[in-house]
SEMI-856163 format. One record per atom (N, C-alpha, C, CB): residue in three letters; atom name; x, y, z. Coordinates in steps of 0.1 Angstrom, whole numbers, always signed. Glycine has a CB too. Example, Ala and Ser with C-alpha at 12.3 -4.5 7.8 and 13.67 -1.06 7.14 Angstrom:
! residues 2
Ala,N,+132,-57,+78
Ala,CA,+123,-45,+78
Ala,C,+132,-33,+78
Ala,CB,+113,-45,+90
Ser,N,+128,-22,+71
Ser,CA,+137,-11,+71
Ser,C,+129,+0,+79
Ser,CB,+141,-6,+57
***
This chain:
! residues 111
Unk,N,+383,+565,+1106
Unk,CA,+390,+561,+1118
Unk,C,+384,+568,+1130
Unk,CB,+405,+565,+1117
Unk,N,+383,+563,+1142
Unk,CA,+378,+569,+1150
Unk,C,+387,+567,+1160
Unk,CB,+366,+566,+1152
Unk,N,+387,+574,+1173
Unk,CA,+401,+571,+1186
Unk,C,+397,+580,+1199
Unk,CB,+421,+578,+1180
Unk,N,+401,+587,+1209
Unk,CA,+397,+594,+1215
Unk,C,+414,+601,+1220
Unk,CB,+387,+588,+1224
Unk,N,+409,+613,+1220
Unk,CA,+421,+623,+1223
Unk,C,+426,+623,+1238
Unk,CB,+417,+637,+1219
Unk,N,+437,+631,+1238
Unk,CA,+439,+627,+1254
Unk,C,+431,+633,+1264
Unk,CB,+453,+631,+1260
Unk,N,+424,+641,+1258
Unk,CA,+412,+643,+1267
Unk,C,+395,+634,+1269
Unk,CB,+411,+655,+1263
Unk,N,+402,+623,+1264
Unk,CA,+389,+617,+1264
Unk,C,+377,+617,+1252
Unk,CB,+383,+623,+1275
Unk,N,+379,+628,+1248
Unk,CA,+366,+625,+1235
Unk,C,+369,+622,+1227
Unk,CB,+358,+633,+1229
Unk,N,+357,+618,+1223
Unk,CA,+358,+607,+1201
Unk,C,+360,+618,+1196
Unk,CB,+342,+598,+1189
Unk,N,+373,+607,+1186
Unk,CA,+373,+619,+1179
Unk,C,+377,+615,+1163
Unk,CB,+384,+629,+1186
Unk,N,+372,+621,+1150
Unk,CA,+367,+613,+1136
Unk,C,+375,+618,+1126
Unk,CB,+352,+615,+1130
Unk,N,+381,+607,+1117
Unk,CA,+389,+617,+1104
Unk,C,+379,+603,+1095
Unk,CB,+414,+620,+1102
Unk,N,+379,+608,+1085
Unk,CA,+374,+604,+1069
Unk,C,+393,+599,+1065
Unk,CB,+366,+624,+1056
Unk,N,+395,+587,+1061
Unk,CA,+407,+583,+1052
Unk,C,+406,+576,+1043
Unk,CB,+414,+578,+1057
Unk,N,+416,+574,+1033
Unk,CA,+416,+563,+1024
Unk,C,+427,+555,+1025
Unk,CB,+415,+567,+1011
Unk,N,+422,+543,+1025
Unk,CA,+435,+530,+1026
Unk,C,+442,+527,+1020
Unk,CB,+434,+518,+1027
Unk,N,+455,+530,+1019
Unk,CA,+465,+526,+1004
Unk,C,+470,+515,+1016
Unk,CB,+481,+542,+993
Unk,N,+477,+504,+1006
Unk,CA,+493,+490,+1009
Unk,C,+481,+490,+1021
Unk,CB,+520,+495,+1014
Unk,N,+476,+482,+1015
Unk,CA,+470,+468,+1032
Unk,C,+471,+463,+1029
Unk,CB,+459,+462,+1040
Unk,N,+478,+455,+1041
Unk,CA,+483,+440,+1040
Unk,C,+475,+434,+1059
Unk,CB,+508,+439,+1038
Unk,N,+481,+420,+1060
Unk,CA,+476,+412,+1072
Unk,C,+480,+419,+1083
Unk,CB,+480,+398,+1073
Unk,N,+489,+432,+1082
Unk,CA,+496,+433,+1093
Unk,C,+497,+449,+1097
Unk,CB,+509,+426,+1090
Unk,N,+493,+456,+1086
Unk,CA,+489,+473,+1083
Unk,C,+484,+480,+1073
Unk,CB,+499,+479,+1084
Unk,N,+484,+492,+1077
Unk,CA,+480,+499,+1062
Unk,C,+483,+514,+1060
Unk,CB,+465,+499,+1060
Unk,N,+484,+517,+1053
Unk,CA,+486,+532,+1049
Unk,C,+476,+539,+1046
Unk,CB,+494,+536,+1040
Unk,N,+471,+551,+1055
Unk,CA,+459,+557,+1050
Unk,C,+462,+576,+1048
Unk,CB,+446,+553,+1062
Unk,N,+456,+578,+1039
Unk,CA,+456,+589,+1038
Unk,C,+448,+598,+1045
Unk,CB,+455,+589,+1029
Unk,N,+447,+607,+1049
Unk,CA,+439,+616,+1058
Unk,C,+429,+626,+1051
Unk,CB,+449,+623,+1067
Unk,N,+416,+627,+1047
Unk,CA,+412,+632,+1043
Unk,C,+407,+646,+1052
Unk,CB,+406,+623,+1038
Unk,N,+401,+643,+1060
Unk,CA,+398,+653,+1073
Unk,C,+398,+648,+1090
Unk,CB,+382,+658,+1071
Unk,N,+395,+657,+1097
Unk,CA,+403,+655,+1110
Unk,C,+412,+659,+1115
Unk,CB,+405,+647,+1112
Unk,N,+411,+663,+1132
Unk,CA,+424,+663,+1134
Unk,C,+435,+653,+1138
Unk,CB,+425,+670,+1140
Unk,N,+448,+664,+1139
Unk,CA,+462,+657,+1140
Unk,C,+459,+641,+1148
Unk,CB,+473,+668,+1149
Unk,N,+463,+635,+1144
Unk,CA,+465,+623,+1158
Unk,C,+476,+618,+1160
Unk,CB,+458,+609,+1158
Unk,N,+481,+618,+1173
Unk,CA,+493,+617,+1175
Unk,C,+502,+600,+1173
Unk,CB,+492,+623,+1189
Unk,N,+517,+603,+1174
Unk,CA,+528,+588,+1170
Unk,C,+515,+582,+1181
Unk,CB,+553,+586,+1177
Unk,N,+517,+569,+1182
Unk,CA,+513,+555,+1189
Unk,C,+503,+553,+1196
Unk,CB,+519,+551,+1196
Unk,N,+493,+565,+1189
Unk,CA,+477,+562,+1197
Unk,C,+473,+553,+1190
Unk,CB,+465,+575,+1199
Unk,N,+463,+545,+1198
Unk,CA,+452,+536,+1196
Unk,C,+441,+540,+1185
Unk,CB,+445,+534,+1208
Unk,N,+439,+534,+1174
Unk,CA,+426,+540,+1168
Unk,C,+417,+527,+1159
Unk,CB,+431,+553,+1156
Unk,N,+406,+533,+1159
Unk,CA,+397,+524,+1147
Unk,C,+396,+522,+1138
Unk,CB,+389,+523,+1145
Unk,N,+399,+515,+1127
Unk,CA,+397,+515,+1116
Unk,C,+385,+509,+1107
Unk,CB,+406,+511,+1113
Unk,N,+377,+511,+1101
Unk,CA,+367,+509,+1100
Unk,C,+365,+507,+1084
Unk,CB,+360,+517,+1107
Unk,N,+365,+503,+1073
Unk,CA,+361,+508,+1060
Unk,C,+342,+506,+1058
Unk,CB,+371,+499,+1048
Unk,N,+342,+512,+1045
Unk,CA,+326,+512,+1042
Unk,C,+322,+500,+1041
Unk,CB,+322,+519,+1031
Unk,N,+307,+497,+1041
Unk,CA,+301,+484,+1044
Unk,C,+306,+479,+1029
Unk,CB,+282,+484,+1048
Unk,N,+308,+487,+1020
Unk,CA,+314,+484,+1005
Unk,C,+319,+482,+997
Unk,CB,+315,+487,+1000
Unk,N,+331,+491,+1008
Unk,CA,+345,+483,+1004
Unk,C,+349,+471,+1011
Unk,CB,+357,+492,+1007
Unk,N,+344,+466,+1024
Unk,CA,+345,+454,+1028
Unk,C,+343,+438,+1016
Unk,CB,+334,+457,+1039
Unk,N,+336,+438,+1012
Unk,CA,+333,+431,+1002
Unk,C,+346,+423,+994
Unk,CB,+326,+440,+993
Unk,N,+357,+433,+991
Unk,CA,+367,+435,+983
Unk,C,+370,+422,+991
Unk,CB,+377,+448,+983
Unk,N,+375,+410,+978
Unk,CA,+386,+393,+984
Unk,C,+397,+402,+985
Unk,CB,+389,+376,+971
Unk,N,+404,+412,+981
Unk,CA,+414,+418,+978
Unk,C,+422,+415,+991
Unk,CB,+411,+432,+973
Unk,N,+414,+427,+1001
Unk,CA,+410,+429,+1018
Unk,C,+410,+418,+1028
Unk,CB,+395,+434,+1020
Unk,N,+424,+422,+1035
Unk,CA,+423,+408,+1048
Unk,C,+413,+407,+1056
Unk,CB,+433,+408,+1059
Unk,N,+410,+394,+1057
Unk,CA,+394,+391,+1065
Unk,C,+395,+397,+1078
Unk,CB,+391,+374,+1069
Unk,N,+402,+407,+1085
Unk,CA,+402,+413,+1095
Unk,C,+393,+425,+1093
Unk,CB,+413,+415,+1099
Unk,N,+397,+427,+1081
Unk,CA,+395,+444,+1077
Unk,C,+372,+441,+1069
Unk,CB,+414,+450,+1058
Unk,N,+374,+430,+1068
Unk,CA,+366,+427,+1061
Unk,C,+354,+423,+1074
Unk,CB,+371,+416,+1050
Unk,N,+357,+424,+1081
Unk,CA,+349,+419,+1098
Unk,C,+343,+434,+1103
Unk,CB,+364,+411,+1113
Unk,N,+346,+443,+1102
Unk,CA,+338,+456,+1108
Unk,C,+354,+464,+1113
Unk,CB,+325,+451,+1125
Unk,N,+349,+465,+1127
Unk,CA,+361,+475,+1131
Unk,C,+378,+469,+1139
Unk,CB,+352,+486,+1144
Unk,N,+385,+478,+1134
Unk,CA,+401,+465,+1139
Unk,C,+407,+475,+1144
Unk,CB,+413,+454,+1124
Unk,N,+411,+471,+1160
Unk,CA,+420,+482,+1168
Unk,C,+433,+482,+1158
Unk,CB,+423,+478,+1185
Unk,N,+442,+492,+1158
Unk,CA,+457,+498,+1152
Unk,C,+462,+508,+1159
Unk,CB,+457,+504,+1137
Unk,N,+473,+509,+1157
Unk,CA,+478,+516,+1163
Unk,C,+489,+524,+1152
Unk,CB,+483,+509,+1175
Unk,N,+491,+535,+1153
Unk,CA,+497,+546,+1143
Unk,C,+508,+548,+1151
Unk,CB,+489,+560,+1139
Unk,N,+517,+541,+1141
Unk,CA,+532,+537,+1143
Unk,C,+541,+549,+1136
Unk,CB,+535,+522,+1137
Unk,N,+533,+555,+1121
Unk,CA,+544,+565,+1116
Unk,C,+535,+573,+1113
Unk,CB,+553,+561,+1104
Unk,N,+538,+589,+1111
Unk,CA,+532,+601,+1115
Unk,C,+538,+605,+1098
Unk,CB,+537,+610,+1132
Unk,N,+530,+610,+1086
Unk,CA,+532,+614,+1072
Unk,C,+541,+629,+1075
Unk,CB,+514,+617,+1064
Unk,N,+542,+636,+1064
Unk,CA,+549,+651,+1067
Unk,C,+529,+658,+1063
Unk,CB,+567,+658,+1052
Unk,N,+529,+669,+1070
Unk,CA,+526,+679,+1075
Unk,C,+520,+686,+1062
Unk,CB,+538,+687,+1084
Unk,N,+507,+687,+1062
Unk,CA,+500,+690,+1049
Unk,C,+500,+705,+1049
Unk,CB,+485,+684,+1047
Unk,N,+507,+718,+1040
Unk,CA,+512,+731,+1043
Unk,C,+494,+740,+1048
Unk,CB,+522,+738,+1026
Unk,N,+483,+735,+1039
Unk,CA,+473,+741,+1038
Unk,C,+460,+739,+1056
Unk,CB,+468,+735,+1022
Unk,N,+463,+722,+1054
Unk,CA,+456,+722,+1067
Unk,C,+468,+722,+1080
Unk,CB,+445,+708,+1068
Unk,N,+476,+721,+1079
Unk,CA,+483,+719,+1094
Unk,C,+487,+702,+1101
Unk,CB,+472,+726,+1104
Unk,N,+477,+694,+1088
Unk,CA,+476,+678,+1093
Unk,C,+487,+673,+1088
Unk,CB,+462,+669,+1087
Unk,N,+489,+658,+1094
Unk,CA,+494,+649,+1085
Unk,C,+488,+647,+1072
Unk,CB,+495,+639,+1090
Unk,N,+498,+641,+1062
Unk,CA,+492,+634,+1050
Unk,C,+485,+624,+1045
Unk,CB,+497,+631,+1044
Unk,N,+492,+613,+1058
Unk,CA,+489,+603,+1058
Unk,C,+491,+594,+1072
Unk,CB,+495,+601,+1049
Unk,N,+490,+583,+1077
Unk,CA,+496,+576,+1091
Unk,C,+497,+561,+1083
Unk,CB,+483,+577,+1109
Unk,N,+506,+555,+1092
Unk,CA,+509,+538,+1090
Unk,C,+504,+535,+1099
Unk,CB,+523,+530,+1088
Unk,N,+491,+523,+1099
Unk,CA,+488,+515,+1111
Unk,C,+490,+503,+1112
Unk,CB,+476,+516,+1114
Unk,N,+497,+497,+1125
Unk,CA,+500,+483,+1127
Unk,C,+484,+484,+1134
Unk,CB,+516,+477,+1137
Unk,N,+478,+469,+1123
Unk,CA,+469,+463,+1125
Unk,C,+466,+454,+1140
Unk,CB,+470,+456,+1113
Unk,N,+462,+457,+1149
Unk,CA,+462,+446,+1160
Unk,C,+455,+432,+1163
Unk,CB,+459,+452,+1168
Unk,N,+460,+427,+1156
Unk,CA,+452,+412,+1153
Unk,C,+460,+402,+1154
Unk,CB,+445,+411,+1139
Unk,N,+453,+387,+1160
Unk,CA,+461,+378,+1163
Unk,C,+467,+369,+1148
Unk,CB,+453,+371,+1174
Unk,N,+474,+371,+1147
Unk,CA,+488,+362,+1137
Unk,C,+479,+350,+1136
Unk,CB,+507,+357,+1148
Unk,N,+477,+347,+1120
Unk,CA,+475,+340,+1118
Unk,C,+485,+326,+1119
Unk,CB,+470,+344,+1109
Unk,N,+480,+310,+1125
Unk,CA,+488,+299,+1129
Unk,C,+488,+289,+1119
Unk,CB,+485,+294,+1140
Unk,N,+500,+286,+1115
Unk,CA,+501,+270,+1106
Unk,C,+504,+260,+1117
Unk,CB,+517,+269,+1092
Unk,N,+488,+256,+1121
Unk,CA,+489,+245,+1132
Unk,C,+492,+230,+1124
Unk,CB,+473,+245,+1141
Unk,N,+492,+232,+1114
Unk,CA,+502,+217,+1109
Unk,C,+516,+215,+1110
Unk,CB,+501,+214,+1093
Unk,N,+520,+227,+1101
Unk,CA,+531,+227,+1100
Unk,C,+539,+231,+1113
Unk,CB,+532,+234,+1090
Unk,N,+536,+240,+1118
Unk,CA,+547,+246,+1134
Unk,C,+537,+233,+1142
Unk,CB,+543,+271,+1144
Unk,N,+527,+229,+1145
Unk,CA,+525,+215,+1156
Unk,C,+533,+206,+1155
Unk,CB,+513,+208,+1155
Unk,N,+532,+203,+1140
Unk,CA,+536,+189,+1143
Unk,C,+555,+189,+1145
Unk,CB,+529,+179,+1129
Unk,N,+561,+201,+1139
Unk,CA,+576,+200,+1138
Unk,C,+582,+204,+1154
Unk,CB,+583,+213,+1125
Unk,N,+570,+211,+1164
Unk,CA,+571,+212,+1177
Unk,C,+566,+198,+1189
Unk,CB,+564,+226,+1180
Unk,N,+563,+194,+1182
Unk,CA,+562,+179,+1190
Unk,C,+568,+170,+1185
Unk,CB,+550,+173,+1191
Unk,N,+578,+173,+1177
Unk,CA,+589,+159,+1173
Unk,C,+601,+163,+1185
Unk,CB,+598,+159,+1151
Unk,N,+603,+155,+1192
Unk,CA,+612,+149,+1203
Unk,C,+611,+159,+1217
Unk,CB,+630,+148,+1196
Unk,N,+598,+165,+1219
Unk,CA,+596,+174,+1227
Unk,C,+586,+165,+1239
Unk,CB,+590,+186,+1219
Unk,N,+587,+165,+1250
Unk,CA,+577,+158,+1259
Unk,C,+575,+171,+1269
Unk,CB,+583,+143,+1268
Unk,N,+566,+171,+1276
Unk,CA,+565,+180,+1290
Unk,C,+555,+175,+1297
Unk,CB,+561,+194,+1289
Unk,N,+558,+179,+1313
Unk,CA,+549,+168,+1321
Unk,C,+546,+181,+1331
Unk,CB,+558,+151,+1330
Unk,N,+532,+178,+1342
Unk,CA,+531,+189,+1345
Unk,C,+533,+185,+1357
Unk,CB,+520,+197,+1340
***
């Protein structure tokens, strides 16, 4: 993950991704420091793990802005979190069949 602190610089932790889904993920914090509730950050996995069909095609594309929504408890030895939840920032995938066509039955608009 990468992000910049409120002072402006990059700044790097090493994680591992547990529960990804289309919409977040849980990572564990290997190193790095603290980062705070609802900063912006990068998520990035290895050119290796990308591969995985497992992995939503967002995650499988390179790097995907998130934002760290929940802050783990407090690891006694380093002072860090354990872990963070990131909402994935990516546009919602559309069922342009299904929501189009049920939003143009008896709908008109004129401009």
């Amino acid at each position: 993950m990468v992000w910049r602190d409120a002072r402006g610089t990059t700044r790097f932790a090493t994680v591992v991704t547990k529960n990804v889904s289309e919409q977040g993920a849980f990572v564990e914090c290997l190193s790095g420091a603290p980062i705070p509730l609802y900063r912006l950050v990068y998520l990035q996995l290895e050119r290796t793990a990308r591969s995985s069909c497992d992995l939503p095609e967002c995650l499988r594309q390179g790097k995907v802005l998130s934002a760290i929504y929940r802050v783990g408890a407090t690891t006694p030895k380093t002072g860090t979190p354990h872990g963070y939840a990131l909402r994935l920032l990516v546009e919602p995938r559309r069922l342009l069949h299904a929501q189009g066509d049920a939003n143009d039955e008896g709908h008109s608009a004129t401009a």
